[in-house]
N, C-alpha and C positions, 0 to 999 in steps of 0.2 A: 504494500500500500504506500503510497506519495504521501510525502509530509508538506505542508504549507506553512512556512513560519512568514509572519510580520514583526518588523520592528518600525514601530511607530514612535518618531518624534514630533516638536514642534514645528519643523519642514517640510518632512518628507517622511511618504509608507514608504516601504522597502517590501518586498515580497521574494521568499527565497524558494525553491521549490527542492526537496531530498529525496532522494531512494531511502528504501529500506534499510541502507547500512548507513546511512546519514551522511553520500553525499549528492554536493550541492549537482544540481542538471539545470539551473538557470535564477533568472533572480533580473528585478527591475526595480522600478523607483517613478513613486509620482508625489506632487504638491500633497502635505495636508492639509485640508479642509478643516481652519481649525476654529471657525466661528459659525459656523451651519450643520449642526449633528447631522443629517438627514442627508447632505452631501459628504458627509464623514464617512455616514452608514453606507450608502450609495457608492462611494468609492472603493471600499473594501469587498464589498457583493462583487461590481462589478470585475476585479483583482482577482477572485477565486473564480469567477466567471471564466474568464479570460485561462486559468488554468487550466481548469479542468476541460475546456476544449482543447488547448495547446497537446495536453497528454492521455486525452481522451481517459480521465480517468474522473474522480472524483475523492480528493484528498483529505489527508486527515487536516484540520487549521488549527494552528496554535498561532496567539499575539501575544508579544514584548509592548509594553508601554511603558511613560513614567508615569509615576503615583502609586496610591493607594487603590487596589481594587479590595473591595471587602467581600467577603465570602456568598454575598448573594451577585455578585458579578456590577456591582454597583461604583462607577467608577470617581475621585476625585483627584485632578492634576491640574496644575498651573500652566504648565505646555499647551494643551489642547482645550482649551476656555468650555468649548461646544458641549464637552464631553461631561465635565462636572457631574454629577448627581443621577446620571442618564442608567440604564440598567441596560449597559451595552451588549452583557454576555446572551441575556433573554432574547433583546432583537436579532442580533446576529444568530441566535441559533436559530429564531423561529423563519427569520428568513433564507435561511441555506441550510434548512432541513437537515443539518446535522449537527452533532456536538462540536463546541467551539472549547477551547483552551488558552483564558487572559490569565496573563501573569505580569506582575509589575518588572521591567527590562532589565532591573539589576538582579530578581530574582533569574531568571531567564539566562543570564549570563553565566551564574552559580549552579545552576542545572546543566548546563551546556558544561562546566570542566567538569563539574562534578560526574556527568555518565562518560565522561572522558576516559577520566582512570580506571586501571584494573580493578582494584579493590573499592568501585563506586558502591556496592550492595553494604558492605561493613568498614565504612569512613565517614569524618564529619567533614566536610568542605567546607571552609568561608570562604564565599567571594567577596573581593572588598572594591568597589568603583571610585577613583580618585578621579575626575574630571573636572564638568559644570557643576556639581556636586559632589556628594560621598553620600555613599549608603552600601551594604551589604545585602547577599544572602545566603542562606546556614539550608547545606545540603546534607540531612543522615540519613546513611545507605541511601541514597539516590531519591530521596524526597526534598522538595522543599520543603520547609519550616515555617510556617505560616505565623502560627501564634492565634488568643482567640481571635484580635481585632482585622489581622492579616497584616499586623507591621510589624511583624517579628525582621530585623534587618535594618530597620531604619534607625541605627546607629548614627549618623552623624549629627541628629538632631540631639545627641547628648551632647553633656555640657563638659567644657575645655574643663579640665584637672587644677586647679588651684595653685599646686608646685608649679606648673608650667607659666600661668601667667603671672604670677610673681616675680617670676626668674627673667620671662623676658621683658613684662610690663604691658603686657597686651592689655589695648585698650578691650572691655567685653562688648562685643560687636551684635547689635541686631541682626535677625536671620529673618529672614523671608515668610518663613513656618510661624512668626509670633513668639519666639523664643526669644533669650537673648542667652550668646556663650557661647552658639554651638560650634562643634566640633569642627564642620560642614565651612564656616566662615573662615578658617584656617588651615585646612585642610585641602581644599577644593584647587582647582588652577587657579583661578581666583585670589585664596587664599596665600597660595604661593607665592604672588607676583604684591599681595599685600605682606609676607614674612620680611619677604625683599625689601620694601619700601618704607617698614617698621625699621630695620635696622639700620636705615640710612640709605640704602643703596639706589640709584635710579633707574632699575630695569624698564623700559619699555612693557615687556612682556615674560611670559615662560620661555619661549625659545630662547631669547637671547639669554637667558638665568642657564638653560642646560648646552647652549652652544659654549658659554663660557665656562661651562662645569668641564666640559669636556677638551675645554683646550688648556684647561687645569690651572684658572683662573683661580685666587686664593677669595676674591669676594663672592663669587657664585658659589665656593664652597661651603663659606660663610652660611649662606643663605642655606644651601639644601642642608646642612647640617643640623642648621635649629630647626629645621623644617623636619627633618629626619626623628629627632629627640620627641617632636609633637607625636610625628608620624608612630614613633615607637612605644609611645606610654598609650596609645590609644588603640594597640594594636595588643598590647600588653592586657589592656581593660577586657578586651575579645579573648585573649587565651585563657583569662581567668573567669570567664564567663560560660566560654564553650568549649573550651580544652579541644579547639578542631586539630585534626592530622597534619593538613596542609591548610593554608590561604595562597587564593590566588589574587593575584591585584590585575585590576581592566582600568578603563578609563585613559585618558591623553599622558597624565602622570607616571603609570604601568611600563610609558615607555624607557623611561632615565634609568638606565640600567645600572650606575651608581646604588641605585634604591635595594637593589639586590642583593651585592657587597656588604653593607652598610647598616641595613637596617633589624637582622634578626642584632646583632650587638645592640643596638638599641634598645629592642623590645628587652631585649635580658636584664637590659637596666632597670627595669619596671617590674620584675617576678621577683619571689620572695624564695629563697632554699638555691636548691643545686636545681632548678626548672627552666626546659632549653627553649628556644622559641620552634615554634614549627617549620618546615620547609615554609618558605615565603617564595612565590614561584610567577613566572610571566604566564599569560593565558595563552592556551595550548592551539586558539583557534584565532586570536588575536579580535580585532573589530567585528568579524563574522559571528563571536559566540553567541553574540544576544539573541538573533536572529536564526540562527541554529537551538538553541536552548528553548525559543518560543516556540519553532516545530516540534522540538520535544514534547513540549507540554501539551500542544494538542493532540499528538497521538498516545501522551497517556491519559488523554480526557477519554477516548473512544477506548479504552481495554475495560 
């Protein structure tokens, strides 16, 4: 049976289409629709439309998004405005007559390394997303982890550590979610290009922070350094939380490969006894997982 994974941002759908052994046979990309549900809904129909003629077949669908989807398939994200409070998983099923599979995209990502590895049936995987945001998702034996409200994951909306901002003076930054502290605001690309800017320095941007990391510039190291110490007590918080095997890190951040080096020493500075950090690992499918991860889910919607 064909898998149909979507990974849906503020942009752009993505549609990936998989064999049985999960790999990719095509995949395209249209505008989102992100202030008219109804052409939202309408464009995804007609997406699978468009498939299941291409392969004369009729596939299984699984969707990646951001947000919250709650367990009645009811969705809320700031990305796609339209989408808000809409009970997306109902319509989509009752109009393509088959089971559908929404998962929020960093969940979807965490699925996707998670059926990766050998040992996916008896291991905990975190996946941990550093980008436009952070957030994770906690895969054991090959499930995701919902939790009852469905934000088991959404970790970055904790609140920055105390020692930390003490030490470097961080101002406590308002977040988007109505919080103020979180993790997410220092954390994030964003956040990185604000560590920078906290410490004096006048990065432009991320690139030029890891173009200068890499030509082994002593003030870009500066920066991922402290940036690493956040990176590592928060990542410390997660191993003493869920004692996962491995974490895999996704997002634009995932790529600075310094972070690999670098950062289990970090975490270790934050565990208490002789306690080692996890493998801390790059994702196995790169930008693809999420969208790979969300066919997953739809075709363990249909078993």
């Amino acid at each position: 049976m064909l898998m149909y994974g979507f990974d849906i941002g503020g942009t752009k759908i993505e549609i990936a289409i998989f064999d049985s052994n999960i790999n990719i046979l095509d995949s395209w990309r249209v505008p989102t629709p992100t202030n008219d549900y109804s052409a939202f809904v309408s464009t995804v129909l007609e997406m699978v439309k468009q498939a299941d003629e291409k392969f004369s077949s009729q596939g299984s669908v699984g969707i990646g998004l951001p947000g919250v989807i709650d367990r009645d398939g009811r969705v809320t994200t700031v990305n796609i405005p339209c989408l808000c409070g809409k009970q997306l998983l109902e319509d989509l099923e009752r109009k393509l007559n088959r089971k559908v599979g929404i998962v929020n995209d960093v969940r979807a990502f965490a699925l996707s390394e998670a059926i990766t590895r050998k040992n996916h049936e008896s291991e905990t995987v975190l996946g941990v997303v550093l980008g436009t945001g952070v957030a994770a998702g906690l895969c054991i034996n090959g499930t995701i982890h919902l939790g009852k409200s469905a934000v088991a994951g959404e970790i970055g909306h904790s609140c920055i550590h105390a020692n930390l901002q003490q030490k470097y003076q961080f101002p406590i930054k308002q977040c988007n979610c109505g919080l103020s502290g979180c993790y997410e605001k220092y954390l994030s690309g964003s956040g990185l290009l604000f560590v920078s800017q906290h410490l004096g320095f006048d990065y432009a941007d991320t690139h030029e922070i890891v173009t200068d990391l890499n030509l082994g510039n002593s003030n870009a190291k500066t920066v991922i350094n402290c940036y690493l110490d956040c990176l590592g007590q928060f990542l410390a918080q997660q191993v003493l939380a869920f004692d996962p095997d491995v974490i895999i890190l996704g997002g634009g951040l995932s790529n600075i490969e310094y972070l690999y080096q670098e950062l289990p020493n970090y975490v270790e500075e934050y565990l208490f006894g002789d306690l080692k950090s996890p493998h801390i690992l790059a994702p196995s499918f790169g930008d693809s997982s999420g969208v790979r991860g969300a066919a997953l889910a739809g075709r363990i919607e249909t078993h």
